[in-house]
C-alpha positions in Angstrom: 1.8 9.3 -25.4 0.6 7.2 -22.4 -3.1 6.8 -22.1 -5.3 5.8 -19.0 -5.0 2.3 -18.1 -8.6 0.7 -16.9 -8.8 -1.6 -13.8 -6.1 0.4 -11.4 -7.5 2.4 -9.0 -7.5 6.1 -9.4 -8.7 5.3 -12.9 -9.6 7.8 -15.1 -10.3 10.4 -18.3 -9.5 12.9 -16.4 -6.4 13.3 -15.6 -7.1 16.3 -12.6 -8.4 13.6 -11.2 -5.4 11.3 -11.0 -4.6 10.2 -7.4 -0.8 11.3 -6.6 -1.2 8.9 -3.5 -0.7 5.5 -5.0 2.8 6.1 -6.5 4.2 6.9 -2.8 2.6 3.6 -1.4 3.9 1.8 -4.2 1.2 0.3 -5.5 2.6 -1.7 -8.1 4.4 -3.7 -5.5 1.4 -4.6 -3.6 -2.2 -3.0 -2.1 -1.7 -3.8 1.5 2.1 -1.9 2.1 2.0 0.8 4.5 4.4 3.8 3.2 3.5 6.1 6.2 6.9 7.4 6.8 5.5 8.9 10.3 4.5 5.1 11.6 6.2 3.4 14.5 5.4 0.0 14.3 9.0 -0.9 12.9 11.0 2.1 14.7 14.7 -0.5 14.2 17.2 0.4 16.0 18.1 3.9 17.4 21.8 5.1 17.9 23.1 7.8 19.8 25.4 10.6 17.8 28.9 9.2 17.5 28.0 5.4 18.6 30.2 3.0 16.7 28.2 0.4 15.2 28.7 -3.1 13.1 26.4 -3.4 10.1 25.4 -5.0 7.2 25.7 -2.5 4.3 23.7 -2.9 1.1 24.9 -0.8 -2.1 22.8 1.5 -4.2 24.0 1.9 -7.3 23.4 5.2 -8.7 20.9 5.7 -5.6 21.6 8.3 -2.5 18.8 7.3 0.1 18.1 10.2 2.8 16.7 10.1 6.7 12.8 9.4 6.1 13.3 8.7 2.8 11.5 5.1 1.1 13.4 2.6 -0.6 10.9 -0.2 -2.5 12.6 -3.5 -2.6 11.7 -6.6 -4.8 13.8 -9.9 -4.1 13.2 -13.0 -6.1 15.4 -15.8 -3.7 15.3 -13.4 -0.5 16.2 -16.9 1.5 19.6 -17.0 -0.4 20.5 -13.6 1.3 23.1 -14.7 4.3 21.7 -11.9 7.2 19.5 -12.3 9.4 16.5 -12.3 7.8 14.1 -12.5 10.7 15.5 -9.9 12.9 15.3 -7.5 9.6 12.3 -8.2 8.7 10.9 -8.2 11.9 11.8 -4.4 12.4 14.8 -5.4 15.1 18.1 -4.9 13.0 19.1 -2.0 10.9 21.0 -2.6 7.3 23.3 0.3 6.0 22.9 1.8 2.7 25.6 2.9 0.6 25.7 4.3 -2.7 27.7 2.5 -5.5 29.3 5.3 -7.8 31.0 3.8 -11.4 33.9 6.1 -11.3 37.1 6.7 -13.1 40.2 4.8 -12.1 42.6 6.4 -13.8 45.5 5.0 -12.8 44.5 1.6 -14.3 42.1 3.6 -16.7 38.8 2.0 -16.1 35.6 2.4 -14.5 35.3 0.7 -11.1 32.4 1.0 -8.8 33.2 2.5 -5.0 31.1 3.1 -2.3 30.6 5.8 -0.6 31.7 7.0 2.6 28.6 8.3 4.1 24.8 6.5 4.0 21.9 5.9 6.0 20.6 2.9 8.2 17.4 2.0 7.4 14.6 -0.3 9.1 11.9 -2.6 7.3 8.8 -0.3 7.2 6.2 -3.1 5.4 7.3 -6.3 3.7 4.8 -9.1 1.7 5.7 -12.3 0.7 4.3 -13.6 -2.3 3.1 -17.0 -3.9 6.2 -17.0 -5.7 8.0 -16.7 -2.7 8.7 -13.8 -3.9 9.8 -10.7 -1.3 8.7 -7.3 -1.6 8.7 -4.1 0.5 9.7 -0.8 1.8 12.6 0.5 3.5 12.8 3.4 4.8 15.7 5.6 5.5 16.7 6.4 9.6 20.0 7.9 11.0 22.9 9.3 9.0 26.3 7.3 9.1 29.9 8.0 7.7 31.7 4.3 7.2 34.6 3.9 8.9 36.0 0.0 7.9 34.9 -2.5 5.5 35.7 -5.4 7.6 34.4 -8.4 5.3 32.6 -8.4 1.8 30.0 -10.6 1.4 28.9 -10.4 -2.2 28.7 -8.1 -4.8 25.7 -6.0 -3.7 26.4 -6.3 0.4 29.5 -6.6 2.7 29.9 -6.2 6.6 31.3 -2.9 8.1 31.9 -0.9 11.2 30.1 2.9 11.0 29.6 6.1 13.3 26.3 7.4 13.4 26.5 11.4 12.8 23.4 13.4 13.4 22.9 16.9 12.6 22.9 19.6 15.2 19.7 20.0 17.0 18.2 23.5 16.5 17.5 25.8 19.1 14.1 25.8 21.2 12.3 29.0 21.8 13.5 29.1 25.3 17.1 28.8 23.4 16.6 32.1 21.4 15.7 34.0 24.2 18.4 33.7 26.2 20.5 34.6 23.3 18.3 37.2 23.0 19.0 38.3 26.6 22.8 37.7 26.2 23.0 40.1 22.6 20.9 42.9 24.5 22.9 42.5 27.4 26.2 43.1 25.6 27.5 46.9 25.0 26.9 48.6 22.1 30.5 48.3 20.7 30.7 45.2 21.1 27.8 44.6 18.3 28.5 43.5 14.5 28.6 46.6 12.2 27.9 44.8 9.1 24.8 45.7 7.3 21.8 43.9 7.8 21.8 41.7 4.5 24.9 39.9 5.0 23.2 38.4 8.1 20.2 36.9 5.8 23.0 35.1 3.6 23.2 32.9 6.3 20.0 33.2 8.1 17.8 29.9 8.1 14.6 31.2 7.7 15.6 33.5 5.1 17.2 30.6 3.2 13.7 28.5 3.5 11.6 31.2 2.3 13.9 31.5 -0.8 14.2 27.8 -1.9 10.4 27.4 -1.3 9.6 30.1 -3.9 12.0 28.6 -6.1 10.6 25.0 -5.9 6.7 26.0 -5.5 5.7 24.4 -8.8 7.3 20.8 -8.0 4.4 20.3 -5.0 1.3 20.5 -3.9 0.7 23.0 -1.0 -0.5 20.6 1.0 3.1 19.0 1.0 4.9 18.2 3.9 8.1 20.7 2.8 5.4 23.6 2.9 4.5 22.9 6.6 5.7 25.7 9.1 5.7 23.0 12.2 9.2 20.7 10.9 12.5 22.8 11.8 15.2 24.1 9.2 16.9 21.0 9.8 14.1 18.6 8.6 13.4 20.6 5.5 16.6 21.1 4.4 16.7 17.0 4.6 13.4 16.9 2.8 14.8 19.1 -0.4 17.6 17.3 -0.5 16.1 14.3 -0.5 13.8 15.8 -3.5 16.3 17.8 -5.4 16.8 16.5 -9.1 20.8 16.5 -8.9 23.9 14.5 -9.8 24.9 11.8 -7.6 27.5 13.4 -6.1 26.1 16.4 -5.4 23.4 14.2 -3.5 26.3 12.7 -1.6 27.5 16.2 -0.5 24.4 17.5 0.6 23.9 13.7 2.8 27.3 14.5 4.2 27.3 18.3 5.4 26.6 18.3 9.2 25.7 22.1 9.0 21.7 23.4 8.4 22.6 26.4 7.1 25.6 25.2 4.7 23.1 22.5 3.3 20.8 25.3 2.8 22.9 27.5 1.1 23.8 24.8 -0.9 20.9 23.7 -2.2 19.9 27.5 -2.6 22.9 27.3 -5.0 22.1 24.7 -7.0 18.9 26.3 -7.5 20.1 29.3 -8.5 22.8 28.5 -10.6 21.2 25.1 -12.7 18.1 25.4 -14.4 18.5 21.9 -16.5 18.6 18.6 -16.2 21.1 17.1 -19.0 22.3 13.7 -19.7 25.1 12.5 -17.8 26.7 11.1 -21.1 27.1 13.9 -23.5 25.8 16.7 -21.6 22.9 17.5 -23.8 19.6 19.3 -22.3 17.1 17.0 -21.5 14.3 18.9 -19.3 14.2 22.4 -17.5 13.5 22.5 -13.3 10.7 24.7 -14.7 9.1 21.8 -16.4 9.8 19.2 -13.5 6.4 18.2 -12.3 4.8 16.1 -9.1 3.0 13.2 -10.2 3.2 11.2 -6.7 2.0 12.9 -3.0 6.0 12.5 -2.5 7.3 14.4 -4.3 8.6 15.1 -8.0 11.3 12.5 -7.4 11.1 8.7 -6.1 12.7 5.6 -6.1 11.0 3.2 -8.0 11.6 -1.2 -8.4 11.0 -2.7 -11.5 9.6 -6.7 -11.9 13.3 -7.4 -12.3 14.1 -6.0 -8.6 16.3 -3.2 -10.6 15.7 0.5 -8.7 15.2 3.7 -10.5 15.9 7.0 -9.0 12.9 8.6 -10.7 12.0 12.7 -11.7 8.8 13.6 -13.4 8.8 16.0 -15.9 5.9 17.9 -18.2 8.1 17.8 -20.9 11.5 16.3 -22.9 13.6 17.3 -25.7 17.2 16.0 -27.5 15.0 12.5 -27.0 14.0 9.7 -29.4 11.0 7.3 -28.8 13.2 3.8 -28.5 9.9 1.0 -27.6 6.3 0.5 -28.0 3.7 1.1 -25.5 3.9 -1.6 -22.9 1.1 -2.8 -21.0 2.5 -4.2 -17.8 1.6 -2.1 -14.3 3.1 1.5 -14.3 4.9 2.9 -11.0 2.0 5.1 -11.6 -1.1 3.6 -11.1 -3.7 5.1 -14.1 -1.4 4.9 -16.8 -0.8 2.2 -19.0 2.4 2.4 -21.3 6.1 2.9 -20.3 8.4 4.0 -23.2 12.0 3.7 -22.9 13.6 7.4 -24.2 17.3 7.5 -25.7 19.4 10.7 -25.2 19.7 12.0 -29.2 23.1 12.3 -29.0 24.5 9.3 -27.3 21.8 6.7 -27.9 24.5 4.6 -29.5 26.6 4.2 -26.4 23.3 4.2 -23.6 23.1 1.3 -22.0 19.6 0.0 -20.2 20.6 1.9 -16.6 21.3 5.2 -18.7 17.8 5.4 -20.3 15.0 7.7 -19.1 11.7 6.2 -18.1 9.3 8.7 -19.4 5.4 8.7 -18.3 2.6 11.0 -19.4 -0.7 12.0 -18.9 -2.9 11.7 -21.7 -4.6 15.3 -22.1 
């Protein structure tokens, strides 16, 4: 159990009054980063849809980054890194991000990691340099990509590549919909659809919203962005995506579908058919979707950066079980400003074969 940690701001007994606002500005990395994912002091570079474009792509290992998403970044010898530093940090180049999956090669049977075809360019949103000459910051996630040549590897965690920009179809105005209003009511009667009225509504986009809202109600506030009638079906099905507690790959698919309604059915899918979260290892239940929980202004899921400059795709839960308490409470600064301990939590099963990366990072409010 994690109790209240004196001296952070949103301090306090209670936990009601825990502010959710700090873990989305990342606190922990520094007071004065702006996470405003709506500012346009650092808009990068923009891309037309299907522009061919020469990058520098960073990998994400076990991380799927979506459009207006934030990525926190902590780099220890940042003057090592052979890009151009200025021009990135300065808001006037664009990096690619690509996950890194550890998959099967079974024809040499081992684990390799790949990266993935599709990803995001992203722009520098706020950056600090430290005392220690230490780099720290926000990325945050832009235009969609699918990678089309790896033309020269730099390293182990970047290389150089040549991408196309994709972008999902833009939906119709309200001047749009009337004319296809006009154009149906204009048509003859035979010439209409006899199918009944509820096969339309599987693959009607407001239908689809109002469905996955109800099922996700509990992992936000109402005041949250998702809950907002002004963003189209196109921006929300981004936002749930970018907030849905999923495999990896599933993540990837949901980056990659150029169609609003298939993503929504999708996710509508997912919801419907999963209601646990498991461990990747042995398969054994770990949480429920009922018990997932938002404990940041974001969102029930994040992307955190530890001292090390090691990022955690991060869910919140009210509650764990198949789980043994592996460490002591800690006492350095939580992702979560207000709570003082982090305690490592091993899978039951498979705690003998869990390695660091395969551990949950489990926080809780003290009642």
């Amino acid at each position: 159990m994690e109790r209240m940690n004196e001296g952070y701001p949103g301090q306090t007994t209670n936990p009601k009054m825990y502010d959710k606002s700090l873990p989305g500005q990342h606190y922990y990395l520094s007071p004065y980063l702006n996470s405003d994912g709506d500012d346009t002091s650092s808009t990068g570079q923009r891309y037309r849809d299907g522009q061919v474009v020469e990058l520098t792509l960073f990998a994400l290992h076990n991380i799927t980054l979506f459009p207006g998403q934030i990525l926190p970044f902590r780099v220890a010898e940042f003057m090592n890194i052979d890009i151009e530093i200025d021009e990135f940090l300065s808001g006037e180049q664009s990096i690619g991000l690509v996950t890194c999956n550890h998959i099967l090669d079974r024809q040499n049977d081992r684990h390799v990691d790949a990266l993935s075809l599709y990803g995001v360019t992203a722009d520098v949103q706020s950056f600090q340099i430290g005392s220690d000459r230490c780099l720290v910051g926000l990325l945050i996630g832009r235009q969609k990509f699918v990678t089309l040549q790896v033309s020269q590897v730099e390293g182990e965690l970047f290389a150089t590549g040549k991408v196309k920009i994709l972008q999902d179809p833009q939906e119709p105005t309200a001047n749009d919909h009337l004319a296809m209003a006009n154009t149906i009511l204009a048509q003859p009667r035979p010439n209409l659809s006899c199918w009944p009225i509820w096969v339309y509504r599987l693959y009607d986009k407001t239908t689809l919203r109002k469905k996955i809202k109800k099922q996700i109600s509990g992992w936000f506030d109402n005041s949250h962005q998702i809950f907002q009638n002004n963003i189209g079906c196109d921006q929300f099905s981004i936002n749930v995506a970018s907030q849905l507690p999923v495999p990896i790959l599933w993540r990837l698919n949901l980056l990659s579908m150029d169609d609003i309604i298939n993503r929504l059915r999708t996710i509508l899918g997912y919801l419907n058919r999963y209601s646990e979260l498991c461990c990747q290892q042995c398969q054994a239940v770990i949480t429920r979707y009922a018990d997932v929980i938002s404990m940041s202004s974001v969102g029930p899921l994040a992307i955190y950066v530890d001292s090390g400059g090691q990022q955690y795709e991060t869910v919140t839960t009210s509650q764990v079980v198949n789980t043994s308490w592996s460490s002591e409470e800690a006492t350095h600064q939580s992702w979560f400003p207000g709570i003082i301990s982090t305690v490592l939590v091993d899978c039951v099963l498979n705690a003998p074969n869990m390695d660091t990366k395969d551990r949950l990072n489990v926080k809780t409010l003290q009642e």
